[in-house]
N, C-alpha and C positions, 0 to 999 in steps of 0.2 A: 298436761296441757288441755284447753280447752277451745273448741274450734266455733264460733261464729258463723256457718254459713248465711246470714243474714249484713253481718258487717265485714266478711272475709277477714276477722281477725282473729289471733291468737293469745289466751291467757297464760301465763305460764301460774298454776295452780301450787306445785309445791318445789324448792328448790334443796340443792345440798342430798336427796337420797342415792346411796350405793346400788347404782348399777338399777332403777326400775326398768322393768322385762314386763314380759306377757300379761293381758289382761282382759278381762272379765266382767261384764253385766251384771248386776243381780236379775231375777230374773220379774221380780216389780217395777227394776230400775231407778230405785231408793238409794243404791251403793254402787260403787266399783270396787271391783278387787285387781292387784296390781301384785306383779311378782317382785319383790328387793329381792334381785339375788347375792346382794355383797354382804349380805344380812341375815340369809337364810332365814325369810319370813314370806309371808302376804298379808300385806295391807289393805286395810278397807277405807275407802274414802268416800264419806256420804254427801249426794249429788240433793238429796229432798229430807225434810223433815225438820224436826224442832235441832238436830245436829248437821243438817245440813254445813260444807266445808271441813268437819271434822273429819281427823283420821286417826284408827288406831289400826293396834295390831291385831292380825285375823287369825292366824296359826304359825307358831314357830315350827319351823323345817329340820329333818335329818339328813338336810344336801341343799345344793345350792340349785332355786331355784329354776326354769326358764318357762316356758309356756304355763297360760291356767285356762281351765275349758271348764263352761260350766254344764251340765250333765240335764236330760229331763226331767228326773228328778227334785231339781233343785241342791244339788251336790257337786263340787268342784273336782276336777283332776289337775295337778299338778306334776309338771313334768321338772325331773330331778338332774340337772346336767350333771353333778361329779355330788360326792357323798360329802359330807359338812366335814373337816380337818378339824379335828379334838390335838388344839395345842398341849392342853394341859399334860397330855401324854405323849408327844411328839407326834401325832396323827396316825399312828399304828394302830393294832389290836392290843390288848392289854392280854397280860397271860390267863387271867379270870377268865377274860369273853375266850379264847380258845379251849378252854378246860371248860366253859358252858357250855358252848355251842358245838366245839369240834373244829373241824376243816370249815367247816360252813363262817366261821366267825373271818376269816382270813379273805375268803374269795366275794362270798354274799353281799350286795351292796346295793342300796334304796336307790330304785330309779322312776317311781312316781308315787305320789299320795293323793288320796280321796279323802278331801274335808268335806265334812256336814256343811250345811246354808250356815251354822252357827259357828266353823272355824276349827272345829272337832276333830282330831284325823280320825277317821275311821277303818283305813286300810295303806297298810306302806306295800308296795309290790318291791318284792329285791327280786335280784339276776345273778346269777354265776359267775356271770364276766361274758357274755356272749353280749351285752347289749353296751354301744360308748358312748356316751354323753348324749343321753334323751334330753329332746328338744321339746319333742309334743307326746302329749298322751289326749286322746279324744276316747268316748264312748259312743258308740251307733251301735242299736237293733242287737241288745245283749253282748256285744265284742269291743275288746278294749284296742283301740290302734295305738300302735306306739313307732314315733319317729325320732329319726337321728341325723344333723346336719351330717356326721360324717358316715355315716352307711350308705349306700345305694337302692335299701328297701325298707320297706314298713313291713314291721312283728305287727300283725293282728294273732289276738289271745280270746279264742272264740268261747262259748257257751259250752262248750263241749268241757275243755282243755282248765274250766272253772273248778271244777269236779278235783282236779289235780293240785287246790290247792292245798297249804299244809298251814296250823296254827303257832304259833310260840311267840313269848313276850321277850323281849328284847332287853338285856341286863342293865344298858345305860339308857337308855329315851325313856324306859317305862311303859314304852305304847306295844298295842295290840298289834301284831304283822302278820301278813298273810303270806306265803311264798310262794312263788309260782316255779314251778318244777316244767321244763319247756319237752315235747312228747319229742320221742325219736323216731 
């Protein structure tokens, strides 16, 4: 939608999308990005330019989407509320990804991504199972915040606690993961 404060009206810009969530400025102000979470994607919809109106698709997700924050860098976080259901396989682990990965394939689960300005994931952060349904992930002064409508606090994952993360490519997405190992 789009807001008038000049003629106090309302456009409705695009109709029929699953579930649009959290959203985001570029930071020209050339684009919006929008979270589909029924979709498991973000969308980019451009506000200026020779594509002005148009919208495609920005990065497909490994979970369903909720909040997008965009970073000073020029880098988005997306915040992952529940892990994308792989019907093909009744939404489980497959016995490959346990014989890949181990225990970790069973409990480990994507709860935010850091796309590039160009849509790129560049980092999935998975959990344990200590964190339920991330809402928001924000970046401030080197610490990643991460919240949850149903927790009663915010995980901050400081500069420190960065040090602790671990590398491995992921058997079905293809994509690069970082994992974060939370200290005791």
């Amino acid at each position: 939608m789009k807001y008038d404060p000049r003629t106090r009206k309302v456009t409705v810009l695009r109709r029929g999308l699953p579930f649009p969530n959290g959203v985001a400025l570029s930071g020209d102000g050339s684009f919006l990005l929008f979270a589909e979470t029924g979709s498991c994607r973000v969308l980019k919809h451009w506000l200026r330019g020779p594509r002005t109106g148009a919208m495609e698709v920005f990065a497909e997700l490994p979970g369903y989407p909720d909040n997008i924050r965009r970073t000073a860098r020029g880098e988005y976080w997306v915040a992952l509320n529940r892990e994308k259901i792989n019907l093909n396989d009744g939404g489980g682990v497959t016995e490959d990804e346990k014989a890949t990965k181990g225990k970790a394939a069973a409990t480990e689960h994507p709860v935010a991504v850091r796309l590039s300005g160009e849509g790129k994931v560049l980092e999935v952060l998975l959990d344990g199972g200590e964190l339920a349904s991330v809402s928001e992930v924000a970046e401030e002064n080197g610490a990643i915040w991460i919240g949850s409508v149903e927790l009663p606090y915010v995980e901050i994952i400081s500069a420190i606690q960065e040090k602790l993360r671990r590398s491995y490519i992921h058997p079905n997405l293809d994509l690069h993961f970082k994992v974060l190992k939370k200290q005791d």
